[in-house]
N, C-alpha and C positions, 0 to 999 in steps of 0.2 A: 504494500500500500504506500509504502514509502515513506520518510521519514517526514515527523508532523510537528510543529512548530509550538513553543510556550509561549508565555508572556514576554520571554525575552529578547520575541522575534517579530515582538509588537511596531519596530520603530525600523525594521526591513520589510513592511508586509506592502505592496503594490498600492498605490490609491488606488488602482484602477481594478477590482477581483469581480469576476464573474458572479456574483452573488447569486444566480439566477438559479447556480448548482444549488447553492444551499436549501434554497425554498422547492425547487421543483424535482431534485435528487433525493432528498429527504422525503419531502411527502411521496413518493414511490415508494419509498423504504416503509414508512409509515403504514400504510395502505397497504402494501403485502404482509408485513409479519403484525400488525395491531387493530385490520378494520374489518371484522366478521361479517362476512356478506351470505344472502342463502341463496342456492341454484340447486335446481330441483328441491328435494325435501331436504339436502343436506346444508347448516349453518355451521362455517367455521371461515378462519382468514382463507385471502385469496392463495397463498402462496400451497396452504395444504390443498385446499381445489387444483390448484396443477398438480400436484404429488399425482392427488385422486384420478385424474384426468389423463396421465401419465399410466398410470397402473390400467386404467379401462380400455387405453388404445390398446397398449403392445403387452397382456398379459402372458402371452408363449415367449416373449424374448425376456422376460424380469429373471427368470431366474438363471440364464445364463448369464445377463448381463452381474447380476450380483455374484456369479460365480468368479464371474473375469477379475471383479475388483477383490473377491476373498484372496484369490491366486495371487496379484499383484499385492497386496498389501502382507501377503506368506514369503514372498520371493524379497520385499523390495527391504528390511532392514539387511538381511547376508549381503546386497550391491551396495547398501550406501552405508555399511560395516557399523549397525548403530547395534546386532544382534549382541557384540562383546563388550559394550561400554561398561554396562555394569550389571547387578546379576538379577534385577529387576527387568535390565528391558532383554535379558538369556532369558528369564521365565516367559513372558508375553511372546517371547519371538517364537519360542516353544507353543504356547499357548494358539499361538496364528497358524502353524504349520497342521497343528490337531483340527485347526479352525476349519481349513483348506479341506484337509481329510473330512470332514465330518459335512462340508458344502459337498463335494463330488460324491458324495453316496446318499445325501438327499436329494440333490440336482437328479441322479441319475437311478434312485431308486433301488441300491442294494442298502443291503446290511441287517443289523436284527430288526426283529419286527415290533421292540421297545420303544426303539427311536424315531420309528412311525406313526405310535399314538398321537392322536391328537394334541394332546395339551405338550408334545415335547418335539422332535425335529420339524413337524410342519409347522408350531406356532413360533418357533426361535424365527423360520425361514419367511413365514410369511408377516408374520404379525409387526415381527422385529428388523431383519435383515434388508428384506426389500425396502419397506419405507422408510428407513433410516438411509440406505445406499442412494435413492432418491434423494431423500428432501436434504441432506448437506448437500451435495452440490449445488444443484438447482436453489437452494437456501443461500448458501454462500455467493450465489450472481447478484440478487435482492441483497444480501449483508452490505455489500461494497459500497451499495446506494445508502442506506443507514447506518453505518459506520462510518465513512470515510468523506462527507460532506460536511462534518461540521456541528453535525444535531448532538453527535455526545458531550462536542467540548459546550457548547452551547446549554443544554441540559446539565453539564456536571457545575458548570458554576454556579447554577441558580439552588440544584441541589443541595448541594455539598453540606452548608448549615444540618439537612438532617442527615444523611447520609454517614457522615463522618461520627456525630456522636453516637448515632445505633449501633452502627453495623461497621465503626473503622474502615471502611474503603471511601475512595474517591465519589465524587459527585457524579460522577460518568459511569459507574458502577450502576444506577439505575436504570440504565437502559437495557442492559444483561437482565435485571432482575425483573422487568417488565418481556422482552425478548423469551424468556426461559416458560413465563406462565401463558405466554397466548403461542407460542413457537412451540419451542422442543428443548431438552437440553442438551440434544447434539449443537443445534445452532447458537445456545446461549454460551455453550462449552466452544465454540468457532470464536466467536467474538470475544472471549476470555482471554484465548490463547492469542488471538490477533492482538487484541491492545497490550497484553503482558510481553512480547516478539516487540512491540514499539518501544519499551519500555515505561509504559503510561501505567503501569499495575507492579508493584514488587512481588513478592515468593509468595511473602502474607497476605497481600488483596486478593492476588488472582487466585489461592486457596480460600480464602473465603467467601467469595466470588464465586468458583466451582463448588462445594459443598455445599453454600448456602442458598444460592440463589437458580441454583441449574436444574430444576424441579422437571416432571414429567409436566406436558403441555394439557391448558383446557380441555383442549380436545379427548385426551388419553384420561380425564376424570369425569369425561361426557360416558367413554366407557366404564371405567369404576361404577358412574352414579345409577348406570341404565342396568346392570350385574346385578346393583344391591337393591335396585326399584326405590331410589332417594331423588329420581328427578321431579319429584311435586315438591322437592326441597333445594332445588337444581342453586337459586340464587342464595340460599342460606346457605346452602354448603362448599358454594363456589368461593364468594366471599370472606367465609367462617376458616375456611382452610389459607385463600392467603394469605389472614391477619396472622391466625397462628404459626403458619407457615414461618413468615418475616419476623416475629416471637421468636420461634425458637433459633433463629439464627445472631438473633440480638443477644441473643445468653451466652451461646455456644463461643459464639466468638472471644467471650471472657473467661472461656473454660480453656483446659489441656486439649488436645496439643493446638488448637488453634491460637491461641495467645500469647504463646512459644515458636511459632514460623517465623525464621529470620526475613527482614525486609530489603531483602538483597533483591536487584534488578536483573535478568534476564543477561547473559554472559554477550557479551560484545553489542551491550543497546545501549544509547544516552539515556540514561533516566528524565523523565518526564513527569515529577509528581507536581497534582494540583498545587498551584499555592493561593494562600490567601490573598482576598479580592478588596483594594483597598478603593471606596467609593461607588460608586453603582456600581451593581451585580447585573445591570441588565445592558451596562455598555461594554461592562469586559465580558459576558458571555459576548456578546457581537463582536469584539475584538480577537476573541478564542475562535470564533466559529470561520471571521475574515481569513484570516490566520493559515487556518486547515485548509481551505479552499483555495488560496493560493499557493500552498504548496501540492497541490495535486497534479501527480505527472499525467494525469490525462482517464477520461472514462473508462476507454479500450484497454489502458493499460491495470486500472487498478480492479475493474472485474476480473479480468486474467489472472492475476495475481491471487482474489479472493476462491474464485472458482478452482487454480490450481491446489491454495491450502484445503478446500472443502474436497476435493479428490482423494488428496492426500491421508483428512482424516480418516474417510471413509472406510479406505484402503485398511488401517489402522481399527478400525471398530468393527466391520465383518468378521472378520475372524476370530475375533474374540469374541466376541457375542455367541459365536456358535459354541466356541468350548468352555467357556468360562459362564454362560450362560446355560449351557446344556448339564455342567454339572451343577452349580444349583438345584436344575429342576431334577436329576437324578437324586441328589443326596435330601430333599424335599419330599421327593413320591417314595424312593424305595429305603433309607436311613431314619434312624431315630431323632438324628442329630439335633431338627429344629424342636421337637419335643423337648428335649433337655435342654436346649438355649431357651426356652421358655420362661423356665426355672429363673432366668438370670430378671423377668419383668412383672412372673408374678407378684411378687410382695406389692409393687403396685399396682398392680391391679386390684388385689384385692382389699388395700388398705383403702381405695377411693369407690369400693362397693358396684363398678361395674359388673352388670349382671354378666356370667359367666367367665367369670375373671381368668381362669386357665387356658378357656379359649384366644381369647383377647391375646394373651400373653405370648401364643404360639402364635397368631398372625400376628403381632408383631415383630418377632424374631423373624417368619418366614421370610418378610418383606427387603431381607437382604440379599438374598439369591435373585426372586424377581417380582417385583412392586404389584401386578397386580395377581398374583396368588392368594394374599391373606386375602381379599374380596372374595375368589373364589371359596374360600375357607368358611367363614361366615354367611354364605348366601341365605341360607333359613333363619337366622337368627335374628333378637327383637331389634328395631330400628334405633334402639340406642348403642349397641355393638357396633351395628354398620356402620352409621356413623364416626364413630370414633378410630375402626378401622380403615374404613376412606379416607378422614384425612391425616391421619397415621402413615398410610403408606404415600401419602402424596410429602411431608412434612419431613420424613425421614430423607429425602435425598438420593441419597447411595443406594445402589444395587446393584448386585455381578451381572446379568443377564446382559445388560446395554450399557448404562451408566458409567461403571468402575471402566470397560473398554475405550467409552468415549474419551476418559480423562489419561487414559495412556495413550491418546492419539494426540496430545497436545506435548508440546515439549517444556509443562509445571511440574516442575518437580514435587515428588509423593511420595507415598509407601505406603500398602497396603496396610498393616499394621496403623502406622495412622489413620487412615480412609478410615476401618475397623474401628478405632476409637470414637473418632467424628460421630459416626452413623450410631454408634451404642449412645452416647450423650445426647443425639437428636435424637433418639425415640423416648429415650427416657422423658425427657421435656416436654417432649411432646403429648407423653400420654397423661403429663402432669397438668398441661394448659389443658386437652381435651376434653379428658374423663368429664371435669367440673363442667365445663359447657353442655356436655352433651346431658346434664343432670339440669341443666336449665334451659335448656330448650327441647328437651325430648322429655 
């Protein structure tokens, strides 16, 4: 995208800038990933209507095409020698080659006939894989136009006042966090990694940033809520989840290991952090946003460049999604394992009188393999569970299936082990904010 200009490059910026980008590149961006339109019976943004629209043309060509990219993203750390960096990205690289395996025997129809149940190789391939392999790239063309014109610097300064005492990140940080709930968190996880690659985000924003704000999209809790029959509750729950939602990332961030991430900048980037806005906030945001736009090498050139990274990640999340996702759902269906991680939420559950506390406890353990399981888990159960576990599983974050892949497709530094912590500290919070609401509204 190219390198983007501070405050300090207020008194080099052209009189003369295109500004035309900023209003009319922006609200494109706008209007694809934030303006819900309906066509046919289906209401969601326009940019998932092309996904959708995509999948209904060329439905015989999807899963070759996503085979293509499992194969390149299996192939392509051993060429650009990232498989031996360290033993983190030897595990994944690992993990992408089982990916690969596990794509050409669903693509092509062998193997056990386990992996062909419904709820396991055809739902990782169709539910997960496909629309994820679409909507980054095709995502990432629209990014460039809402990223890269100016709207975030523009937004992060007027922000910032809240943004910074909640949640410790930058004021620009709210457009991820708005991006991730009507988007995806592959896409809110593209633009993480994009402005953290500028160095506009340190180690610890764009971790907090990914854990907190990269939530599964509207759209994916329109499925949750239709599962558990809570759409005559569609606005209360919609709502109710992202207040709590952005609660419990307000906490967590003052917790381990998130309050511990050193604020180191992205290895060979100018650092870029906000700084305080002395006098109108509403002429240095148009200062900040002039600014961006005059440094842009060109339309052609900076989609190319967004569309390349969103290939890239892609490359990077198929594969893993298959294996790291597929075991989840095995050690889920055929292990005891989430019964006993159970044990680790009952006491709360049942100290806050949630009817069927043991259940609860196990969907919420389960929702770390794949987010919407525990729904599955609870489907008969009174509408004060359900509740509680929808937006549980949407508040929680993290999950193996897709999630954890997507954030090894980014180059922020992690560790499972922490991921692992994160996510146990958000559920816990979470089911501390919920349980009490769902006792006052249900």
């Amino acid at each position: 995208m190219g390198p983007q200009p501070t405050p300090a490059d207020e008194a080099t910026t052209p009189a003369s800038v295109p500004m035309w980008k900023f209003f009319v590149l922006s609200a494109i961006g706008i209007f694809m990933f934030f303006v819900p339109i309906t066509l046919g019976e289906r209401s969601t943004i326009p940019l998932d209507h092309i996904v959708g629209a995509v999948r209904r043309a060329v439905p015989d060509l999807l899963p070759a095409y996503a085979l293509l990219l499992i194969a390149a993203g299996a192939i392509y750390p051993f060429v650009a020698g990232r498989w031996r960096r360290t033993t983190t990205e030897l595990v994944f690289t690992i993990a992408r080659v089982v990916g690969l395996v596990v794509g050409i025997m669903l693509v092509f129809g062998i193997g056990p006939a386990w992996l062909f149940e419904e709820g396991m190789g055809p739902f990782l391939l169709n539910s997960l894989v496909i629309p994820v392999g679409l909507l980054v790239p095709i995502g990432a063309v629209f990014l460039a136009l809402l990223v890269g014109y100016g709207l975030m610097e523009f937004v992060g300064v007027l922000v910032r006042p809240i943004m910074m005492p909640l949640f410790r990140t930058p004021g620009r940080s709210a457009i991820d966090a708005v991006a991730s709930f009507v988007g995806s968190y592959s896409l809110a996880l593209l633009i993480t990694n994009r402005v953290y690659l500028e160095g506009k985000y340190n180690q610890r924003e764009a971790m907090i940033i990914a854990t907190g704000f990269s939530t599964v999209s509207a759209t994916f809790m329109i499925v949750v809520a239709n599962a558990l029959d809570l759409m005559q509750h569609w606005s209360l729950y919609f709502w109710s989840t992202l207040v709590i939602t952005f609660l419990v990332t307000a906490v967590t961030v003052r917790l381990w290991p998130l309050s511990r991430e050193p604020e180191d900048y992205a290895p060979g980037t100018t650092p870029q952090p906000e700084e305080d806005v002395q006098g109108s906030k509403l002429a240095a945001a148009w200062q900040q946003a002039r600014a961006t736009v005059a440094a842009d090498p060109g339309v052609g050139r900076t989609i190319l460049t967004n569309l390349r990274d969103g290939v890239l990640m892609a490359m990077a999340v198929l594969p893993s999604i298959l294996s790291i996702g597929l075991l989840g759902l095995v050690l889920a269906t055929y292990t005891p394992l989430f019964d006993v991680m159970a044990y680790l939420f009952y006491p709360i559950t049942a100290l806050l009188a949630i009817p069927d506390p043991m259940l609860v406890a196990k969907a919420a353990a389960l929702g770390v393999s794949e987010m919407f399981l525990p729904a599955a888990l609870v489907v008969d159960s009174v509408v004060k569970v359900k509740y509680v576990v929808a937006v549980v599983c949407v508040s929680q974050i993290i999950f193996f299936s897709a999630m954890v892949p997507s954030i090894v497709g980014t180059q922020i530094p992690f560790s499972i082990p922490r991921l692992m912590a994160i996510w146990f500290a958000r559920v816990v919070v979470s089911l501390i904010i919920t349980i009490p609401v769902a006792h006052l509204l249900f």
